[in-house]
MARVEX-145245 format. One line per 5 residues: number of its first residue (from 1); their letters; for each residue x negated, y, z of C-alpha. Coordinates in steps of 0.05 Angstrom, whole numbers, plus 32768, in hexadecimal, padded with zeros to 4 digits. Layout:
BEGIN
NUM = a = X Y Z ~ ...
This chain:
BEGIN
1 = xxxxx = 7EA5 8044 82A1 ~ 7EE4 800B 8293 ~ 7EDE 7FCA 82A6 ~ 7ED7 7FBB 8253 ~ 7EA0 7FE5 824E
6 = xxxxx = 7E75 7FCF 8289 ~ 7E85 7F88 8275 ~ 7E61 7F9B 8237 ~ 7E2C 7FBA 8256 ~ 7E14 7F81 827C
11 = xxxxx = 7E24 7F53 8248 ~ 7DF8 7F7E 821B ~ 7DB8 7F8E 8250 ~ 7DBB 7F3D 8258 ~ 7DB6 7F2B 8218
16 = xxxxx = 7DF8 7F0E 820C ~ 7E21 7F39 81E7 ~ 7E07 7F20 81A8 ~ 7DE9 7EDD 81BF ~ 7E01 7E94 81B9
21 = xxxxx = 7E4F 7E90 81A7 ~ 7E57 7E5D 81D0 ~ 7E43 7E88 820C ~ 7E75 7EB2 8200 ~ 7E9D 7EC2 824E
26 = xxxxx = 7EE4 7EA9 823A ~ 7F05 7EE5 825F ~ 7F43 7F0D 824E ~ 7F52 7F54 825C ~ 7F91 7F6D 827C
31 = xxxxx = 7FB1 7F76 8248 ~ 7FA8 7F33 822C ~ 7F70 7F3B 8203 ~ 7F31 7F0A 81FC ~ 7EEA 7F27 81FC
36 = xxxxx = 7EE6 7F25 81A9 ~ 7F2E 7F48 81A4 ~ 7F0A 7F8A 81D7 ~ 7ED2 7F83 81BC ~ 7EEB 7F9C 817D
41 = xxxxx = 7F1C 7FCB 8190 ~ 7EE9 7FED 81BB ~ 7EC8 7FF2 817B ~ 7F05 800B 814F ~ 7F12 804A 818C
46 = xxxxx = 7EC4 8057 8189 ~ 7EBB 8052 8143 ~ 7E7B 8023 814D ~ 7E88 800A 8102 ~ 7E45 7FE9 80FB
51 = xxxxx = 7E48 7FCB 8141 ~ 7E82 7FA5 812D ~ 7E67 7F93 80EC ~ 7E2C 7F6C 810A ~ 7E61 7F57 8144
56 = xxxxx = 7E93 7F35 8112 ~ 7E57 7F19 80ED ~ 7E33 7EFE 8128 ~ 7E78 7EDF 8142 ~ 7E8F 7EC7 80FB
61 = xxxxx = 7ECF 7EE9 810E ~ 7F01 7EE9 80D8 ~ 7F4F 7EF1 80D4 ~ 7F50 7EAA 80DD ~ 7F37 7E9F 811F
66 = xxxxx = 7F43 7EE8 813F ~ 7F82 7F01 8138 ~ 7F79 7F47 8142 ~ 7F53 7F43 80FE ~ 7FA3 7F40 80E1
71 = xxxxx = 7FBF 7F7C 8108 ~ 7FD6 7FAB 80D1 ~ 7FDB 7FE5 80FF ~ 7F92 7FE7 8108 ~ 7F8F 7FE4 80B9
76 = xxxxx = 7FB8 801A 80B8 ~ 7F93 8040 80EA ~ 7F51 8035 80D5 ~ 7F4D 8024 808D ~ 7EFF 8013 8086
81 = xxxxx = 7F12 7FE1 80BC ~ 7F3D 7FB3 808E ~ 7F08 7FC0 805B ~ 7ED5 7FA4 807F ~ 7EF8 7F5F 809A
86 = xxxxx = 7F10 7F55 8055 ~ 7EC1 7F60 8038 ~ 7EAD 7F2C 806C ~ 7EEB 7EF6 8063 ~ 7EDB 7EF9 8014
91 = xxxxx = 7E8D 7EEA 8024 ~ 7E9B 7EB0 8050 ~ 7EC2 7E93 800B ~ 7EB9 7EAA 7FC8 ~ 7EDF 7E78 7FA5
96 = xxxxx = 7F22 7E95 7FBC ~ 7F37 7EC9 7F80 ~ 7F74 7EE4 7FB1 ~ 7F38 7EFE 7FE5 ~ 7F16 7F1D 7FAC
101 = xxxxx = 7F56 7F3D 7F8D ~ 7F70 7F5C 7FD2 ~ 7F29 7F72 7FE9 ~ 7F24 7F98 7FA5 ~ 7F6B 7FB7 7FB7
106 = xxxxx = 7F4C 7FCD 7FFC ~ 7F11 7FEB 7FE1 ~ 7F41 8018 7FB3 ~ 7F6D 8026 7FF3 ~ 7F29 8042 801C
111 = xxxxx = 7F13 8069 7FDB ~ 7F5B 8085 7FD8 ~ 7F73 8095 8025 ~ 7FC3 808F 801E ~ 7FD0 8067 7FF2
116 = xxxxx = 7FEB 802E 7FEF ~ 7FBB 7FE8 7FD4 ~ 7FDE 7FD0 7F9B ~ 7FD9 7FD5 7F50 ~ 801C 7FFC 7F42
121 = xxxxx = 8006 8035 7F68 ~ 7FC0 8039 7F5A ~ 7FDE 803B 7F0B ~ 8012 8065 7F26 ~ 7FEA 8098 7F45
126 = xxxxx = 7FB4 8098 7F04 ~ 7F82 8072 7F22 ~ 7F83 803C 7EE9 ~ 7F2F 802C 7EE7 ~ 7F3C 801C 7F32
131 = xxxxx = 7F78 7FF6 7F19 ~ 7F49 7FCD 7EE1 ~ 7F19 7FCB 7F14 ~ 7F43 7F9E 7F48 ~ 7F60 7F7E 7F0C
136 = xxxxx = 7F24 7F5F 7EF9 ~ 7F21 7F38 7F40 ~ 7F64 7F26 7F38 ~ 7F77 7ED7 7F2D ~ 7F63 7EC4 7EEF
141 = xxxxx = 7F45 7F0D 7ED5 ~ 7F61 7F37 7EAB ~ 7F73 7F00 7E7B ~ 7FA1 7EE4 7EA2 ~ 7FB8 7F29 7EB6
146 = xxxxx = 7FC3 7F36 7E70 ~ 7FEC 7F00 7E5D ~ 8019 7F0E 7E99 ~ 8023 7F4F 7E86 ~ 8036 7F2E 7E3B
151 = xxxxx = 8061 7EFA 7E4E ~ 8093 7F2F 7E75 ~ 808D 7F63 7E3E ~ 80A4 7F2F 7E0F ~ 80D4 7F01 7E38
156 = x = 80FD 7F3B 7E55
């Protein structure tokens, strides 16, 4: 058993894993990770998906205060991984349209492995109801969309 994972298992048969955040050992790894930044790769190598759901929710752990929420290789990697800290940034703020718009994206991404989150390929590739679909969360709807799309057609 690692150091990582016996740390856990103590932490976890003590009642601390998931207890107070404040409680939380301030300790980093040798590789220079803290305890949230393990935790969660230990999750991503044992695909303990729902574990770090309930982790990230517990913590409030968004790309904003743990940066290993922004590493695009793990995205890359693992793509139901950027789909879920996406999911949870959006529900800490719903007023943000961008975080609704590139959540949407992601969710076309993990129904399509390969390719790429963006409207011109999902149109590209003849996805265009998952295209509408992301639209719709887009800044300003498809309204605004629209008249985007108008003002180029007619101004170029």
């Amino acid at each position: 058993m690692s150091d990582l994972e016996q740390l856990l298992w103590r932490l976890a048969h003590g009642g601390e894993l998931m207890g107070s955040p404040l409680l939380v050992p301030q300790c980093r790894s040798l590789v220079g990770l803290d305890l949230h930044s393990a935790f969660i790769a230990f999750c991503l190598d044992h695909s303990l998906q729902y574990l770090l759901y309930t982790y990230l929710e517990h913590y409030r752990l968004t790309p904003r205060n743990c940066l290993l929420l922004t590493n695009q290789n793990l995205f890359g990697s693992q793509p139901w991984f950027e789909m879920l800290v996406k999911t949870q940034d959006i529900t800490r703020d719903l007023s943000d349209p961008e975080r609704l718009f590139q959540a949407s994206l992601t969710s076309a991404q993990v129904l399509l492995p390969g390719s790429q989150a963006s409207l011109s390929s999902l149109l590209l590739e003849g996805h265009s109801l998952l295209a509408l679909a992301s639209i719709m969360f887009a800044h300003g709807g498809i309204d605004q969309v629209k008249s985007a799309v108008l003002k180029k057609t007619f101004f170029l």
